[in-house]
N, C-alpha and C positions, 0 to 999 in steps of 0.2 A: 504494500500500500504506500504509496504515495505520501512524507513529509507535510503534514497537516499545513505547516506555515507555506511552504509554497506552491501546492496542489491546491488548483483555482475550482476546483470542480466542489459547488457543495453537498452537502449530504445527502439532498433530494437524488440527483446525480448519482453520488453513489449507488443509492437506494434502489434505483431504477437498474441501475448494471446489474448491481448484487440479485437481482429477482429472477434474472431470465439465464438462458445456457446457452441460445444460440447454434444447438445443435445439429439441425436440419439442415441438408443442402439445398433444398427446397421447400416450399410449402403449399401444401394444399389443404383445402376445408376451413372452416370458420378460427379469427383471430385467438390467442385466450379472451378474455374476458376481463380477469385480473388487470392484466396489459391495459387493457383501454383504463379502465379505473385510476389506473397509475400514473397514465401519461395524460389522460382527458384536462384539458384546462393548462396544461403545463406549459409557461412561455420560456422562450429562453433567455433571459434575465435571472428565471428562478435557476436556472444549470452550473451556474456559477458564483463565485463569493469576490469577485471583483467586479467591477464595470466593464460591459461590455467595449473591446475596443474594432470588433469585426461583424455587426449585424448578419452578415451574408453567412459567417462561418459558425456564428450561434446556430440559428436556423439550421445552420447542415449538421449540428449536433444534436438537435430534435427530429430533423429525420433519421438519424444514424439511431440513434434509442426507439424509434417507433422500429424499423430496421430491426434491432435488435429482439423485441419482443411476436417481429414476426408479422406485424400491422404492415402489410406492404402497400395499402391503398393510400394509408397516411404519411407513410416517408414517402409514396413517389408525389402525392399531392406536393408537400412542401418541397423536394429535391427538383422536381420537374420547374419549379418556381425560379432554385437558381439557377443563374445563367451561368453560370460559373465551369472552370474546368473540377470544381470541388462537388459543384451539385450533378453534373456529368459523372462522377462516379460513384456518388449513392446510388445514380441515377441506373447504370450499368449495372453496380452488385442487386440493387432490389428488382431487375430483370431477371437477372442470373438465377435469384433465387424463385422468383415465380415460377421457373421454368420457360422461360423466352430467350432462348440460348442466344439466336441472331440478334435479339435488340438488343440482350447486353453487350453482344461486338460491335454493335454500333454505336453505343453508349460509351465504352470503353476506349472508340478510337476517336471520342471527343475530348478525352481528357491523357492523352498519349504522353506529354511532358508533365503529369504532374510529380512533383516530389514524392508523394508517396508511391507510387509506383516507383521512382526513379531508387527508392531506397530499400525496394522491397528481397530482392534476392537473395543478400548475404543473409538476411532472416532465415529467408525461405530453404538456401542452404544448411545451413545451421540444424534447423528440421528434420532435412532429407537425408546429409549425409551419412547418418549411422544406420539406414537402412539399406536394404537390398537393393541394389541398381534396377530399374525401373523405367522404360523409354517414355514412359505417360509422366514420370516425376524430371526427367532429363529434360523433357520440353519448355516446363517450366520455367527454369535457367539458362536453358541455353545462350543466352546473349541477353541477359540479364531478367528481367520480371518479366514474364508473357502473361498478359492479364486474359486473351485467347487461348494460349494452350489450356488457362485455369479453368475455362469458360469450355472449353472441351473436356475437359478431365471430369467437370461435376458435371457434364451432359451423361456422361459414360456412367456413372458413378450413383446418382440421384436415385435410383430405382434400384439399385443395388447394394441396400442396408450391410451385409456380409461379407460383400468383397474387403479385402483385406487394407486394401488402399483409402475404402470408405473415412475410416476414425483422421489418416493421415488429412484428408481433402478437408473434414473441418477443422482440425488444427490449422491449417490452412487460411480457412475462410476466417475465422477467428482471430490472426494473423493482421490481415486484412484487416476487419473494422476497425481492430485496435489501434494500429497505427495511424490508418483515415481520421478515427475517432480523436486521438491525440492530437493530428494534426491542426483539426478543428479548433479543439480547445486551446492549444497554444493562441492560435492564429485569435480566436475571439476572446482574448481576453491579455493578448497583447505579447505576452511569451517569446 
């Protein structure tokens, strides 16, 4: 956890992370319920314990938490809103996870230079390398983040609870938000 004095994220924030698992590479059938309760009403002012210094990247941390709890009507509501290379890829992973494999690629190659992407590999390596060489986990890195080969790998994968590679792909996607999510909050609150 996060240095109370300089971890801008308040407890609501917290609260909201700490609730959900983010498990699924996809989602199908109705939201939890819990979820809405939790996040209904929540502005992003309340996400933080400093003043907002980034409107656009608050907001993409309130999609990124509707995101998180699986609400994907409500993050692409507000993701679709920015215009941003930031809201481009909330915009992409909450395709991805609908199952709209092509609009996440499309989404995805809206936000092609963002930092998070650009920082994503040595992670993602990190991950992989103690495992069994794998040409669906090589694509990955190949020349650094392929947010496509990701986008193929949960295509393969979504409907395949067992396969082995499954638990890897959310650590993965997990990965992902975290960093995005991070990025966010740096960005909206000045970091």
């Amino acid at each position: 956890m996060a240095d109370p004095g300089t971890d801008p994220l308040s407890p609501l924030a917290h609260e909201i992370i700490e609730s959900a698992s983010y498990d699924k590479l996809t989602i199908s059938g109705p939201a939890p319920a819990k979820a809405h309760e939790l996040l209904d009403g929540v502005t992003p002012d309340q996400l933080l314990t400093v003043p907002i210094t980034s409107d656009g990247h608050a907001y993409a941390m309130l999609a990124g938490l509707w995101l998180w709890h699986d609400w994907l009507d409500s993050s692409h509501t507000i993701s679709q809103s920015l215009h941003t290379p930031t809201g481009s890829f909330w915009h992409a992973i909450m395709h991805r996870r609908e199952g709209d494999f092509s609009n996440a690629k499309y989404w995805y190659a809206r936000c092609t230079n963002h930092p998070v992407l650009q920082t994503m590999a040595p992670f993602v390596n990190d991950i992989l390398h103690p495992l069994p060489a794998d040409k669906s986990f090589l694509r990955l890195t190949q020349s650094g983040w392929s947010p496509n080969a990701f986008v193929d790998l949960c295509e393969q994968l979504h409907t395949r609870p067992t396969d082995p590679r499954h638990p890897v792909a959310v650590v993965l996607q997990k990965l992902e938000w975290r960093l995005l999510f991070d990025h966010c909050t740096r960005a909206a609150s000045g970091q």
